[in-house]
N, C-alpha and C positions, 0 to 999 in steps of 0.2 A: 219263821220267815223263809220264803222259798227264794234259791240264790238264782241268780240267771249266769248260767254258763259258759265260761267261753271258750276255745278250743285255746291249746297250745300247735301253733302250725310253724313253728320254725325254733331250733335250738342247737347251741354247741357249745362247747367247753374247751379249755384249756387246763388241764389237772396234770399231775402227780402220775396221775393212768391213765392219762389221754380223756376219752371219751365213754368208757364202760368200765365198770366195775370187774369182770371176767377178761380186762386186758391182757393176754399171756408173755406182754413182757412187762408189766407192771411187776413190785416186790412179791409177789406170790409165793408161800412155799408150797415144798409137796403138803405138809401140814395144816394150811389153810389157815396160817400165822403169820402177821404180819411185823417183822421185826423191826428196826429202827432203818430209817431212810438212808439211801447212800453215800447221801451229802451231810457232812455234818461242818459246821460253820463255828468260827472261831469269833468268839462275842465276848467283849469282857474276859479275857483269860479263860474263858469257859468253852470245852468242845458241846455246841449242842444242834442234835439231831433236826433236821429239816426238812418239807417234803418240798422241791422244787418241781420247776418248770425245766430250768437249764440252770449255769452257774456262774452265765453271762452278767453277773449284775452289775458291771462297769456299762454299759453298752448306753450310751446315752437317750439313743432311739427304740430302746427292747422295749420299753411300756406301750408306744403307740404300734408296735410291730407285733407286739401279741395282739393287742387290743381290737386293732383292724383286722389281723386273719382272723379271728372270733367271729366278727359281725357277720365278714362276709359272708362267711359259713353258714350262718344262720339265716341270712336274706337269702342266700342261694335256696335253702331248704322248706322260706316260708311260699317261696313261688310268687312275693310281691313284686308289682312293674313298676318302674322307675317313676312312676306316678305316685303312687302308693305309696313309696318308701318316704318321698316328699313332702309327704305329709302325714307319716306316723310319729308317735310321741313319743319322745327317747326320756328313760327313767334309769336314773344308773345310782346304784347302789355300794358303798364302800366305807371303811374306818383309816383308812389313807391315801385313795385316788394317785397323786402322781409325788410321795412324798418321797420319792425313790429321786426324781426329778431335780429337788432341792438339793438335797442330802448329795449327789454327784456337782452339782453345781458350785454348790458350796466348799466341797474339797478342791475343786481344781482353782478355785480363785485364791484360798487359802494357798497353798501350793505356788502358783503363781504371784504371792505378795499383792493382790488386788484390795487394797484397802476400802473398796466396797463391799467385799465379799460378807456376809448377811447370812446366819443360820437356815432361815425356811425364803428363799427369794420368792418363791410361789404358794401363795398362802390361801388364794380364793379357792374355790370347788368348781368352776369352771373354765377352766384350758382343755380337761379331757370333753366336754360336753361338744365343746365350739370346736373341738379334731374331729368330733364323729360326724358333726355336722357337714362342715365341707369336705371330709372324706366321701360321704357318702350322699350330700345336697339333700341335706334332709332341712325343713323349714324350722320345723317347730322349735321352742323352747326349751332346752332343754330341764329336766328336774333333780335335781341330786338330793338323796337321803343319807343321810351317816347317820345313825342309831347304833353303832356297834355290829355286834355280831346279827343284828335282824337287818341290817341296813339294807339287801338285795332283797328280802324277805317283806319289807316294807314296801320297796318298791314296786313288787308286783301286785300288791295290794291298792297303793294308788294308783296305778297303772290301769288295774281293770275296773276302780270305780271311776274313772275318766273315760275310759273307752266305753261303761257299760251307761254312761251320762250324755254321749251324745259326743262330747269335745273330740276325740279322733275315732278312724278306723280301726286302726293297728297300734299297736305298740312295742316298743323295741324296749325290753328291760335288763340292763346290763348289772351284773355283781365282778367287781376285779379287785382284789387283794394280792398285790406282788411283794416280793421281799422289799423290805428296807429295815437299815440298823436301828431305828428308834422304836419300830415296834416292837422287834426282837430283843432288843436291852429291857424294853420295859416287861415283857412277860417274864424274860429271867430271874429280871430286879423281884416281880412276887414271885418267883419261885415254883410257879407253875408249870414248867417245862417237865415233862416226863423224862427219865434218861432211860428207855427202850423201846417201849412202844405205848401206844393209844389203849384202854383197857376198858371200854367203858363199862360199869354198873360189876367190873370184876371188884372182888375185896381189895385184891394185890395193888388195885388203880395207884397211879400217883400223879396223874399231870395228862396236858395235853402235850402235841408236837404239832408247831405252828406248819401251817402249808399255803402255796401261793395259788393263783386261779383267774382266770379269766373266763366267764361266761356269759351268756346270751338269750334269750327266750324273747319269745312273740307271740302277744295272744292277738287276737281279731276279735270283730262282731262276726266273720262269716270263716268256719273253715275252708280252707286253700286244696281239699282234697283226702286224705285218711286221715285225718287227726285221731289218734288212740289217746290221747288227754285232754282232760276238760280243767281248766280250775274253774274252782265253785266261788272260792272267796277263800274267808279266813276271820280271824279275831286276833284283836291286839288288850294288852293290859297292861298296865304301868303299875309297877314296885319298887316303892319308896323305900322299904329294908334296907338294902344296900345297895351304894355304889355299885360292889363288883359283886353280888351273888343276891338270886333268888329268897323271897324268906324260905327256911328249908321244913317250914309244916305243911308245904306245896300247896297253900291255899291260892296264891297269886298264880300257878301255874293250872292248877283246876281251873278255876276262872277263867283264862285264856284261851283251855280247853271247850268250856261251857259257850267261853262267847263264841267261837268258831262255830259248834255244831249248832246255835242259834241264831247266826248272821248266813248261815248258810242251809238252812232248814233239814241239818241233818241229824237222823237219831244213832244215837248210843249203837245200836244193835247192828246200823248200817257200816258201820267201819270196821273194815279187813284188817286193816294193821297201822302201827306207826312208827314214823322216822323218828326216832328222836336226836335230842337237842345232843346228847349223847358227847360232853366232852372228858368224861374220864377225870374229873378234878372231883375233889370230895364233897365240896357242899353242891355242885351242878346234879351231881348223881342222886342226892339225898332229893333234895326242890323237886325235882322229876319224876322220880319216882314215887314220892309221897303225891305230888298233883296228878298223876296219869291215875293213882290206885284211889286217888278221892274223887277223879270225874269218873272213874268207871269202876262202882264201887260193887258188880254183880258180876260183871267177868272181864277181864282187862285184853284189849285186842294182844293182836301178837307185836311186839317191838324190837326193832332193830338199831342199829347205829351207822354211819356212814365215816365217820374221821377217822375209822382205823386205816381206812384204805387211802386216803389224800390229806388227813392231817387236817388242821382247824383252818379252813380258808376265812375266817374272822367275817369282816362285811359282806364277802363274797359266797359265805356260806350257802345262803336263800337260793339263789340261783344253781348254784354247783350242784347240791343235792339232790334239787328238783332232778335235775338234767339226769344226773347218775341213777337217782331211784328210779326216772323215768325210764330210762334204758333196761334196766332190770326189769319192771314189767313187763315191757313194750318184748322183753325175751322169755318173757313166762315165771318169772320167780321174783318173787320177795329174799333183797339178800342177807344171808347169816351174819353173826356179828363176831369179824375174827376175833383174837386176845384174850374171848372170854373163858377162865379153869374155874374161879372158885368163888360159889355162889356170896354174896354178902347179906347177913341177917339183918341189917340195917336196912336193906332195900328192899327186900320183898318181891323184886320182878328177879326177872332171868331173859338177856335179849336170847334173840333166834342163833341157836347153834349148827342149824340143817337150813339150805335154802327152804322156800319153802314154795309151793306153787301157788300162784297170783291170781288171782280169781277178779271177774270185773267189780265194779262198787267204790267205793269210795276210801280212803287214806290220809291221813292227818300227818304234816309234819311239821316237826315242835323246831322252835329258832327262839334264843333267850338271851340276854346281850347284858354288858356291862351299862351302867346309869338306872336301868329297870325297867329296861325296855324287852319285850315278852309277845313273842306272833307265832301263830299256828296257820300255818294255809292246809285249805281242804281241797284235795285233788278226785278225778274220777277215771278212775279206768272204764273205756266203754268199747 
């Protein structure tokens, strides 16, 4: 099946490194290792590591204050006129949208003896939709996906089959994942938390280290001007195995793979590299690398990881990584995957430990999410 492409013309982020992977004040060592984040947050009696924004997380209005310089940035970048913007389709992506919102609400009422005061007062998935709205007088409907950690991931998937159906122009897809306590208690509560750093597909692995994020992307029907990215599409697939993990004979994650290079008429031999899903926990590493070494069972492209540098942005993933891998190319290299010492015989791959140079063609990156929820987007560099 041949995909119909669409540029990527406007993108920003809010990460851990700003906007580039090569940040020079981002945690970089001389050693090209990325150690445990500077903020470490006090959860449950527990000190555990964090990749932040800031450390502002009382601030009652930091969600829509990230959230709004994100867009702008991105509308400034996609060159659409206030016409346009009017009528693109806002697709936002997240596994807790404004639960940071409640969670401050709710302490100050407690606090205050307000005997209305109520666990989650905001429970719907649209307040943030109906802020971007009349921030920025945009008409449409908005759409929200929560799928876990594909959730930003999904959304640009329905995003470009709406745009490429005729329903809008443009579209505005957001991924935002901020800190809040409930998420954080509940990764500890499984014990998934790394105590130093992100490690992915290393033996030594133990955990991820959650991170926050705001980002932004906009594809069209018509590029705005240089667009250096295309997305082609992508493939989704659903595993039923488990709740929280992939089955780990990485057949559901082949699959996923398969469906991508088939929903988007690409072959095996045309893809340069990929992002993987890459969170450093031991059964994600196993599902991944068993599905990447069954869909490409004659030579396995080159693979890298991105959460060592910004940490697990959960929903916000889809979007963040785009943005960062993007930039990486958009600078000539595919980038290496810090953390990694000591290969694991359980795994079989090895990610990239030298950048590497970026050549145009096509890119796969893997997003895999808690319930069994499972998407690859196919990108092009051209």
């Amino acid at each position: 099946m041949e995909s119909t492409k669409l540029p990527i013309i406007g993108y920003a982020c809010a990460s851990h490194l700003g906007e580039s992977l090569s940040n020079p004040s981002g945690p970089h060592g001389a050693s090209g290792q990325f150690g445990p984040p500077t903020l470490q947050l006090d959860s449950t009696r527990l000190q555990l590591p964090y990749y932040s924004l800031d450390d502002d997380f009382d601030d009652p209005d930091r969600t829509e204050r990230i959230l709004f310089e994100v867009i702008e940035k991105a509308l400034q970048r996609s060159q659409l006129s206030p016409a346009e913007i009017r009528h693109t389709g806002l697709f936002i992506g997240s596994s807790s949208y404004d639960l940071r919102d409640s969670e401050i609400d709710y302490r100050q009422k407690l606090e205050a003896g307000d005997q209305s005061a109520v666990p989650m007062p905001f429970t719907g998935y649209n307040r943030l939709g109906e802020s971007i709205c009349r921030k920025f007088a945009i008409d449409s409907e908005p759409f929200n996906i929560n799928s876990a950690c594909t959730s930003s991931a999904n959304a640009l998937l329905l995003a470009q089959s709406m745009v490429q159906q005729g329903f809008y122009e443009h579209a505005l897809v957001v991924g935002i994942e901020l800190y809040n306590e409930t998420t954080l208690n509940g990764f500890a509560g499984m014990q998934l938390i790394a105590e130093q750093r992100v490690a992915p597909f290393d033996k030594t692995r133990d955990g991820i280290i959650l991170g926050e994020s705001c980002s932004a992307v906009i594809i069209s029907r018509q590029s705005k001007g240089s667009a250096s990215l295309m997305l082609r599409g992508g493939g989704s697939c659903f595993d039923p195995y488990s709740i929280t993990t992939s089955n780990p004979d990485g057949s559901t994650i082949a699959r996923t793979l398969e469906n991508a290079l088939h929903q988007t008429g690409t072959e095996r031999s045309d893809v340069v590299a990929i992002k993987t899903h890459g969170t450093a926990t031991y059964m994600n590493d196993i599902s991944e690398s068993q599905g990447i070494l069954s869909a490409f069972p004659e030579q396995t492209p080159p693979i890298t990881a991105i959460k060592p540098y910004v940490g697990h942005t959960l929903g916000a993933c889809g979007t963040l990584e785009l943005i960062l891998f993007a930039e990486a190319l958009e600078q000539g290299y595919i980038p290496k995957t810090p953390n990694f010492e000591i290969s694991d015989p359980e795994l079989s791959l090895t990610p990239l430990q030298e950048d590497l140079d970026a050549t145009d063609g096509v890119y796969l990156l893997n997003y895999f999410g808690f319930g069994g929820s499972n998407t690859v987007l196919v990108v092009e560099k051209v």
